[in-house]
DODORO-98340 format. One record per residue (C-alpha): residue number from 0; residue in one letter; z, y, x. Coordinates in steps of 0.1 Angstrom, whole numbers, plus 5000, padded with zeros to 4 digits. Each point is the difference from the previous one (the first is absolute). Last residue first. Layout:
BEGIN
+-----+------+------+------+------+
| seq | type |   pz |   py |   px |
+-----+------+------+------+------+
| NUM |    A |    Z |    Y |    X |
...
+-----+------+------+------+------+
END
This chain:
BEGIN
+-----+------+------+------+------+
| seq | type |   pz |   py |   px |
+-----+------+------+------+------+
| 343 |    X | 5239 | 4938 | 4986 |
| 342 |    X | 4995 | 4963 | 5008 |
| 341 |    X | 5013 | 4970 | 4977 |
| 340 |    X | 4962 | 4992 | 4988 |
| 339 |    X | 4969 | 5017 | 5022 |
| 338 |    X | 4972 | 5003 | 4982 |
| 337 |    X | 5016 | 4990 | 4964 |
| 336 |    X | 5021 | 5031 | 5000 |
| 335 |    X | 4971 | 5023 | 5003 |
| 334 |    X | 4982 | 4981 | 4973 |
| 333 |    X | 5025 | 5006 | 4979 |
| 332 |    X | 5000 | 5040 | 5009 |
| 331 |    X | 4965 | 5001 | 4994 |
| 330 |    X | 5004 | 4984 | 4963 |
| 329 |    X | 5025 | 5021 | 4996 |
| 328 |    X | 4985 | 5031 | 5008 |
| 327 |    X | 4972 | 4987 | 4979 |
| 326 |    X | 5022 | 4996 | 4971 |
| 325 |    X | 5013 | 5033 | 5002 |
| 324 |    X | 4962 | 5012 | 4997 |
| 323 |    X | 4991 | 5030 | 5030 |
| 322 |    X | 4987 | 5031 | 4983 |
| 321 |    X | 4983 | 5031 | 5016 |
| 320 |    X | 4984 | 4980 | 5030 |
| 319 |    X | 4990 | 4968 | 4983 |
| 318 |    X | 4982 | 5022 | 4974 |
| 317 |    X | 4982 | 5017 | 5018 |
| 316 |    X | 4988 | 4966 | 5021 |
| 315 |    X | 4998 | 4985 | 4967 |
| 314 |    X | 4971 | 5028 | 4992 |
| 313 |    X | 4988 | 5004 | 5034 |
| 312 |    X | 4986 | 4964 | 4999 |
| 311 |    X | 4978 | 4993 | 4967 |
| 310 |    X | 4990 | 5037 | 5004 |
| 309 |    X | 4986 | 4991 | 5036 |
| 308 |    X | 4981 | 4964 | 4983 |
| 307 |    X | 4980 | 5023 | 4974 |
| 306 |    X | 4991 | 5029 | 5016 |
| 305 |    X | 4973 | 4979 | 5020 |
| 304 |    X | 4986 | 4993 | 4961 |
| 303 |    X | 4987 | 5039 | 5002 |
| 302 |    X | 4977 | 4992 | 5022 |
| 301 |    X | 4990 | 5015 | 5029 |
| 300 |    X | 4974 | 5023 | 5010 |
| 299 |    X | 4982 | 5010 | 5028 |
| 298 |    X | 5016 | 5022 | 5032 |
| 297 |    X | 4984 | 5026 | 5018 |
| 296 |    X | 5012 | 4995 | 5037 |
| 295 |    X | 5024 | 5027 | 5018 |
| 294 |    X | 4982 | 5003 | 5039 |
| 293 |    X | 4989 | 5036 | 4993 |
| 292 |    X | 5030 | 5008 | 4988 |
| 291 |    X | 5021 | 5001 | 4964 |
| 290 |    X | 5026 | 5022 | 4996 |
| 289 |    X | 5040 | 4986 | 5006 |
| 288 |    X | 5015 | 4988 | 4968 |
| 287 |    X | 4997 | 4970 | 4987 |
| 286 |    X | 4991 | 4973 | 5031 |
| 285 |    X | 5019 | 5024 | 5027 |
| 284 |    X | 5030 | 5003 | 4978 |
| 283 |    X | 5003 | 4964 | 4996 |
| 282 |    X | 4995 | 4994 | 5037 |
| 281 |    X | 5034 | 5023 | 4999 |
| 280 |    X | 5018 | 4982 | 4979 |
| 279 |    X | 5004 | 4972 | 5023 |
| 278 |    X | 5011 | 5019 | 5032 |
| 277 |    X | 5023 | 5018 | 4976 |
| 276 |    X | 5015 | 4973 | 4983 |
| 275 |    X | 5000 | 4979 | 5026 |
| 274 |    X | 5020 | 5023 | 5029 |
| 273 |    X | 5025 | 5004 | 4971 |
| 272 |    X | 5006 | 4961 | 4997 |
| 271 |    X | 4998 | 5000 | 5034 |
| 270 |    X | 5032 | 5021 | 5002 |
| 269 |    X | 5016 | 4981 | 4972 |
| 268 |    X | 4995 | 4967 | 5016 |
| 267 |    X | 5012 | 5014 | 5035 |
| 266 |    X | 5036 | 5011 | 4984 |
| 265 |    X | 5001 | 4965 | 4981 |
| 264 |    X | 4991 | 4979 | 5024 |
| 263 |    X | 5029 | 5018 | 5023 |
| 262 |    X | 5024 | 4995 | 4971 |
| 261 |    X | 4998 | 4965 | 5004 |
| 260 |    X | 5032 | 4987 | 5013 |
| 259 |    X | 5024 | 5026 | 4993 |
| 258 |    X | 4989 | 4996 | 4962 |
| 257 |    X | 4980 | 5022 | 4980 |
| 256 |    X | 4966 | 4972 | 4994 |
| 255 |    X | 5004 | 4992 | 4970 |
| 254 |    X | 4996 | 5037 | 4984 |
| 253 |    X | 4966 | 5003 | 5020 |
| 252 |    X | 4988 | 4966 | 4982 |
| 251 |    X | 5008 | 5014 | 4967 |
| 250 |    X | 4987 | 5035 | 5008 |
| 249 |    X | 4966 | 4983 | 5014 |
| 248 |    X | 5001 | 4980 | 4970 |
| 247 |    X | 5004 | 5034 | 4976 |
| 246 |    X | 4974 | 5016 | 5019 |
| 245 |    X | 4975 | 4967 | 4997 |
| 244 |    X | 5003 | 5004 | 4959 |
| 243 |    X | 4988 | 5031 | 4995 |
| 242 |    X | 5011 | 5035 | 4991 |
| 241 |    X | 5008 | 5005 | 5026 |
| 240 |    X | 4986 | 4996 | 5039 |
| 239 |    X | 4998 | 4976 | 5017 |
| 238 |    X | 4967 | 5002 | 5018 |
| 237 |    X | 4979 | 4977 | 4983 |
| 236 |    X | 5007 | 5018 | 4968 |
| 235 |    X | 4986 | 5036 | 5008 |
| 234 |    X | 4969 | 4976 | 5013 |
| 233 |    X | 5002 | 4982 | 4968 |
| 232 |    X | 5002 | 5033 | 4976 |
| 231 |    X | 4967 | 5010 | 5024 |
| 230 |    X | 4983 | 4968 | 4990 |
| 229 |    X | 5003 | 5013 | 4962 |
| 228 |    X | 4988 | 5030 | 5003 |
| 227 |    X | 4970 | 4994 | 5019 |
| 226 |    X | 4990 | 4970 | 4979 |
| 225 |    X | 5003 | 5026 | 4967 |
| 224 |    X | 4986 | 5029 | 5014 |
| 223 |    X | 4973 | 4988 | 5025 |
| 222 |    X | 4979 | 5028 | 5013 |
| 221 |    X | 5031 | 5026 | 4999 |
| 220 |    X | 5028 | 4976 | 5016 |
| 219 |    X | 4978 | 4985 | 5027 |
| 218 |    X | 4985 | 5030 | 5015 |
| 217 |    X | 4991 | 4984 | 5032 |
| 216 |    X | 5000 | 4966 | 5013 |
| 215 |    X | 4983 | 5005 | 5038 |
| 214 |    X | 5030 | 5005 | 5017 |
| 213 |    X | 5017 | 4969 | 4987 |
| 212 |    X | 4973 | 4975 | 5011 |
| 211 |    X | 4996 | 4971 | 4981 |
| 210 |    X | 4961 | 5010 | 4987 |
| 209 |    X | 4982 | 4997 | 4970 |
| 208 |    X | 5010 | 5030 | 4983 |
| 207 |    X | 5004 | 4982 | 4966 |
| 206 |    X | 5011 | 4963 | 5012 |
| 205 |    X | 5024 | 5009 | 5026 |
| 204 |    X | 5014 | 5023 | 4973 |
| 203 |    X | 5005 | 4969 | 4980 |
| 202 |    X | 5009 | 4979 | 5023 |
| 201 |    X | 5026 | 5023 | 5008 |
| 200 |    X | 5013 | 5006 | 4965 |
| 199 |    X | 5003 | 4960 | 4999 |
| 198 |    X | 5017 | 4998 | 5033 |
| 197 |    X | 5025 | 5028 | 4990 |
| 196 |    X | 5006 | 4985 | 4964 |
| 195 |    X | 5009 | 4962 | 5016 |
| 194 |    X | 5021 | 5021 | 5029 |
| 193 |    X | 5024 | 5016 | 4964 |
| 192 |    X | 5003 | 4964 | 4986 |
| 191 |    X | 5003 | 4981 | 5026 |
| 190 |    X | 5026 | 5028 | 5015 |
| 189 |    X | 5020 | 5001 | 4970 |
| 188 |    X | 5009 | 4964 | 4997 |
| 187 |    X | 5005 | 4998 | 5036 |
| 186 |    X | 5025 | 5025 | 5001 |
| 185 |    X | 5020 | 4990 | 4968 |
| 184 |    X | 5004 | 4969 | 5023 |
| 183 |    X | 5013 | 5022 | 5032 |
| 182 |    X | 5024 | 5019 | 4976 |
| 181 |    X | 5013 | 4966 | 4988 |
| 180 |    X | 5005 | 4989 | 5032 |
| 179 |    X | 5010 | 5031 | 5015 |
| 178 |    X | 5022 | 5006 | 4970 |
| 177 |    X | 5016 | 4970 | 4998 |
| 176 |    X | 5014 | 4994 | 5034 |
| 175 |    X | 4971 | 5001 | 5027 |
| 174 |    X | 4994 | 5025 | 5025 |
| 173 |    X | 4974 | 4975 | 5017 |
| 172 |    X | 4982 | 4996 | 4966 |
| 171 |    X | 4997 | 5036 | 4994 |
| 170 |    X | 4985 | 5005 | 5034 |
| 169 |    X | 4978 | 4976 | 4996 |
| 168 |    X | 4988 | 5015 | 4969 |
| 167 |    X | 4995 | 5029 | 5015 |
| 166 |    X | 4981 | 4987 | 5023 |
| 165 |    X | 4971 | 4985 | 4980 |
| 164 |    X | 5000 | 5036 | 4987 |
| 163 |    X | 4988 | 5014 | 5036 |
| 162 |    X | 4977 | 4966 | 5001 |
| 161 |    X | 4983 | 5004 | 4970 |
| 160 |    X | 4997 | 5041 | 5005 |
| 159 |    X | 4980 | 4992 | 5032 |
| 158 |    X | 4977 | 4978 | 4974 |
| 157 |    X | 4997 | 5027 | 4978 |
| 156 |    X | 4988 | 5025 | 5030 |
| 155 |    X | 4974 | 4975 | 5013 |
| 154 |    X | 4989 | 5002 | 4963 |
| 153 |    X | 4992 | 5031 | 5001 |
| 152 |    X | 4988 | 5004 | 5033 |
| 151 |    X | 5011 | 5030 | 5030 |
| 150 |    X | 5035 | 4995 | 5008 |
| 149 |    X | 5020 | 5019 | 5022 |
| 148 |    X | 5034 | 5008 | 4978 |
| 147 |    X | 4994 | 4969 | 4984 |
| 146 |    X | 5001 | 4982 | 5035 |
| 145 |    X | 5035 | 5010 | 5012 |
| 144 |    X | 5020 | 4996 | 4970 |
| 143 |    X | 4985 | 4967 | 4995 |
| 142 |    X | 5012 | 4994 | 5035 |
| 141 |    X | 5033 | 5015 | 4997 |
| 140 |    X | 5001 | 4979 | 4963 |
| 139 |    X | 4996 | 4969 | 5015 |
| 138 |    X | 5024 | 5006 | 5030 |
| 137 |    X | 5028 | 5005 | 4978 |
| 136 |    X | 4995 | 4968 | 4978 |
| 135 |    X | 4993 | 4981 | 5034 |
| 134 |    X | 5033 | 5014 | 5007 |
| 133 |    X | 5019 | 4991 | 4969 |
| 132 |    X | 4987 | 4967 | 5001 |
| 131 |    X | 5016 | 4993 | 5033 |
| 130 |    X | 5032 | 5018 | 4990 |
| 129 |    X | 5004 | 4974 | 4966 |
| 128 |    X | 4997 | 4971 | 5022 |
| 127 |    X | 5024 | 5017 | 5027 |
| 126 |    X | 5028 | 5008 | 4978 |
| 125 |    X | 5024 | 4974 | 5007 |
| 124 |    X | 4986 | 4963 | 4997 |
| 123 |    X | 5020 | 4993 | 4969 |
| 122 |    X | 4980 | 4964 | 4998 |
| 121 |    X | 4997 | 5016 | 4966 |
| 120 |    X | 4980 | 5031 | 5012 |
| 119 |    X | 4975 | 4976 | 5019 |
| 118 |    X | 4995 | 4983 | 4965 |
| 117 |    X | 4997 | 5029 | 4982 |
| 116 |    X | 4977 | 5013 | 5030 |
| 115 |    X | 4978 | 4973 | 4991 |
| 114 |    X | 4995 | 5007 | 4965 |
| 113 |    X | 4992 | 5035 | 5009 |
| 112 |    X | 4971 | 4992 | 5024 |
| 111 |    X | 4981 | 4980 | 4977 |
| 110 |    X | 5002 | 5023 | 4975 |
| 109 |    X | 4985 | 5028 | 5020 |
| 108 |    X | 4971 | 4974 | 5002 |
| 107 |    X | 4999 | 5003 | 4960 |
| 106 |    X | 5001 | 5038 | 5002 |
| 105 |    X | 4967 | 5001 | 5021 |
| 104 |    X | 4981 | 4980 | 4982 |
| 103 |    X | 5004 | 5020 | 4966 |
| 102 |    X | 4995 | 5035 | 5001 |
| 101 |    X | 4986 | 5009 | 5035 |
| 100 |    X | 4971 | 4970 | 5001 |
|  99 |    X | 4999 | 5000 | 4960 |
|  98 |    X | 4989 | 5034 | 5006 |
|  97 |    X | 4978 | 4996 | 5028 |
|  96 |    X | 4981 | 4974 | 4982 |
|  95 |    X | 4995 | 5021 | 4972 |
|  94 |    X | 4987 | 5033 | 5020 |
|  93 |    X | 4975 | 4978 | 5019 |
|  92 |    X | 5012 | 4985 | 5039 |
|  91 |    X | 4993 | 5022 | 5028 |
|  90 |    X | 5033 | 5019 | 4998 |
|  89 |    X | 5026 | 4976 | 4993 |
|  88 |    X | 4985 | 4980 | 5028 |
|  87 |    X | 5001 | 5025 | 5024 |
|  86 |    X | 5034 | 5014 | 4995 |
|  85 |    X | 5016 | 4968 | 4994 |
|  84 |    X | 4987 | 4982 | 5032 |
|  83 |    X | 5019 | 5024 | 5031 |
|  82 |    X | 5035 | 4993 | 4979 |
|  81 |    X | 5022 | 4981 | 5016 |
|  80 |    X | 5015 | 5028 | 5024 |
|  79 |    X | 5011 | 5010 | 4966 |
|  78 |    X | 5001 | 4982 | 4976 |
|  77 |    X | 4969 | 4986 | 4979 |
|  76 |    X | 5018 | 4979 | 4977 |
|  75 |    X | 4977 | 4969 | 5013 |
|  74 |    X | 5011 | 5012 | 5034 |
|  73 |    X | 5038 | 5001 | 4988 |
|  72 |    X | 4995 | 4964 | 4988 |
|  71 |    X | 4993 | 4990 | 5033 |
|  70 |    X | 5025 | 5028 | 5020 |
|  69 |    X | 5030 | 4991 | 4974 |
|  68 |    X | 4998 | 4961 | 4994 |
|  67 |    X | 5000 | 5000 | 5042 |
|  66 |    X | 5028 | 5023 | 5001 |
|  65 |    X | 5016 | 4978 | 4974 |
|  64 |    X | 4994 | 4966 | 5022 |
|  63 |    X | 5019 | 5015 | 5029 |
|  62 |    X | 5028 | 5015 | 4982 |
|  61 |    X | 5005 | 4965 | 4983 |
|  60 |    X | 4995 | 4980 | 5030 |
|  59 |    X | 5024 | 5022 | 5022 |
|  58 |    X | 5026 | 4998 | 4971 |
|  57 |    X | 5005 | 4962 | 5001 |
|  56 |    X | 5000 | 4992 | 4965 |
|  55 |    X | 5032 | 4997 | 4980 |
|  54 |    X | 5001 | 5032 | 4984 |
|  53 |    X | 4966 | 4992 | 4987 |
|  52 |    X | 5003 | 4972 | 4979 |
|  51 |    X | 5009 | 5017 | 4967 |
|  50 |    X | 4969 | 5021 | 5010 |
|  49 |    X | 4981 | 4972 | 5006 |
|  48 |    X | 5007 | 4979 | 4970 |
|  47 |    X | 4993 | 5027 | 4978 |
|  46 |    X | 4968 | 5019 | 5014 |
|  45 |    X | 4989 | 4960 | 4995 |
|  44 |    X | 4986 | 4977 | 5034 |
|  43 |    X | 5010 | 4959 | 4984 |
|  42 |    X | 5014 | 4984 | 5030 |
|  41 |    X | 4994 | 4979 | 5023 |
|  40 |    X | 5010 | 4995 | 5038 |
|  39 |    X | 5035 | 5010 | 4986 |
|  38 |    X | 5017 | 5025 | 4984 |
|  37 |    X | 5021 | 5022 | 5026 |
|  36 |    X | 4976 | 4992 | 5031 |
|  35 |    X | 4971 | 4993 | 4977 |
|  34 |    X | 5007 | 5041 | 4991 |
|  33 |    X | 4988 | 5010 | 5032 |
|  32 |    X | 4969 | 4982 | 4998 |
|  31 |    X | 4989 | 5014 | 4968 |
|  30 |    X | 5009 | 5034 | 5012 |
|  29 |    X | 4978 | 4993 | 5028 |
|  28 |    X | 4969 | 4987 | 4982 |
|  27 |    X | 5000 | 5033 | 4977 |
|  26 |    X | 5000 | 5022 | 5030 |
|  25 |    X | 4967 | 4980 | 5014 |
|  24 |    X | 4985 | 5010 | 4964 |
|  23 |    X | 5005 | 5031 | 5002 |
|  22 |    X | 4984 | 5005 | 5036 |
|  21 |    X | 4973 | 4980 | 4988 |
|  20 |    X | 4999 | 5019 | 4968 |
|  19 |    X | 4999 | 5032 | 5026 |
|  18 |    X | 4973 | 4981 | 5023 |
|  17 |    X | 4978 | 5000 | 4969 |
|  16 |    X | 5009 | 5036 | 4988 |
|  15 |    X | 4983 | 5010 | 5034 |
|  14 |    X | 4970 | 4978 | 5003 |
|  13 |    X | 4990 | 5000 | 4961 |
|  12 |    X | 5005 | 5038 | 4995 |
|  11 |    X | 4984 | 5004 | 5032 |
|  10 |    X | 4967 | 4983 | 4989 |
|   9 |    X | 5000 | 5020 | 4969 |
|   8 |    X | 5004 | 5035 | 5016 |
|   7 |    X | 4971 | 4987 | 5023 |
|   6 |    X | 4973 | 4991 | 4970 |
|   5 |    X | 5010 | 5036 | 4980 |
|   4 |    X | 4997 | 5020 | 5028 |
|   3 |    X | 4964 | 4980 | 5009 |
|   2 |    X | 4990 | 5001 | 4965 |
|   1 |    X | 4995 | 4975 | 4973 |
|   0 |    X | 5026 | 5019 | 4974 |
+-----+------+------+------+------+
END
């Protein structure tokens, strides 16, 4: 964007998700080393091979090298306390960029993470692997929580909505079994598509009024029908709540999570869930609803082609939330088992 936000939002991308990789990486050395104690000084590095191997590692190496895997890939996730370059870069870059940003990169790091812990969960490590991502899951969405209900930019407010759903995931991944896998996946799916519609109805607003500042957006819903409509839906969506798809994750994940060990996460994911939804909701109320001030800009016009990409995602994302395919549920469910074989 070639200004001095956009310059310094950049440079701490690359400084902070840099020593994450590094981190990462570092994590990926060690489980390497403590499997050339059961395999030998060479070996060839598979999910497969390690996880058969991992029972026989030395289980100081293995918890060492997966809180490593967790707080480097975990900064590229954008977990909490790992977060400080997500909100600023996801905000500064152009509507697109921050959508592939939320709705692509920062599943595939969540990956990472996952196929690690079925390897740590296979060394039958207790439940401390999955604990440590439940935490960070936890602590995500207290500080997305948090700055929503404060927030004063658009996109700023997306991007704190990246990191609260970032940690629900987490926290369907460190419940486990099949539905907080599969919940967690079905998650993903439905936040890429649901964050790439709130990025794109931001830049568009962004684009009209000219500014990124919440209180000056005014009258949203009666100057832009269509556009206004349609981001709204996403902001009802973003939330959790039905008819879409992220409510019926959230449940999923939720449903996982009602065992003796967890049912803390679950009691403080529900209540921030609620703290979201109204802290979130209520920015939209500002932007359609509240009269216009002195300080409310007069916006230009937009073209009817930015309707275009936020039908092409609320549509699925209806759909995903009012009917979930058999075979996908399967499909999820397979994949479940395939993370961590042998382990419930």
């Amino acid at each position: 964007e070639h200004v001095a936000e956009s310059m310094e939002a950049a440079w701490k991308s690359i400084m902070v998700v840099s020593a994450g990789i590094s981190l990462a990486l570092l994590g990926t050395v060690l489980f390497y080393w403590g499997g050339s104690f059961v395999l030998g000084p060479t070996y060839k590095m598979t999910w497969a091979v390690l996880a058969g191997a991992a029972p026989r590692i030395n289980p100081v190496v293995l918890i060492l090298a997966y809180l490593l895997v967790l707080v480097g890939y975990g900064t590229k996730v954008g977990l909490a306390p790992m977060h400080t370059w997500l909100p600023d870069a996801h905000s500064e870059s152009p509507a697109p960029v921050s959508a592939m940003l939320s709705g692509a990169l920062l599943n595939t790091a969540m990956i990472g993470i996952v196929r690690f812990l079925g390897v740590a969960r296979a060394a039958h490590l207790g439940y401390l692997p999955q604990l440590a991502l439940v935490v960070f899951g936890a602590l995500s969405l207290l500080v997305g929580a948090l700055f929503i209900v404060r927030q004063e930019g658009i996109k700023r407010l997306m991007a704190y909505s990246s990191i609260e759903h970032m940690g629900v995931v987490a926290l369907g991944f460190g419940f486990g079994g099949p539905l907080g896998v599969a919940g967690a996946l079905y998650h993903m799916l439905n936040h890429s598509l649901n964050k790439s519609l709130m990025f794109f109805g931001a830049g568009t607003m962004m684009r009209a009024y000219g500014t990124k500042e919440i209180l000056r957006i005014k009258a949203v819903g009666r100057i832009f029908p269509a556009q206004g409509a349609l981001w709204l839906a996403g902001a009802v969506a973003i939330t959790g709540a039905p008819p879409f798809g992220l409510f019926l994750s959230e449940f999923t994940i939720m449903r996982a999570g009602l065992k003796p060990s967890f049912s803390w996460a679950v009691y403080a994911m529900a209540l921030l869930l609620i703290v979201i939804f109204i802290g979130f909701l209520n920015h939209f109320r500002s932007m359609y609803y509240e009269p216009s001030t002195p300080d409310t800009l007069r916006p230009g016009s937009v073209s009817a082609w930015c309707v275009v990409p936020m039908w092409l995602a609320l549509v699925p994302l209806l759909v995903l939330g009012l009917w979930w395919p058999a075979d996908l549920w399967t499909y999820l469910t397979s994949i479940a088992s395939s993370l961590s074989p042998g382990v419930p």
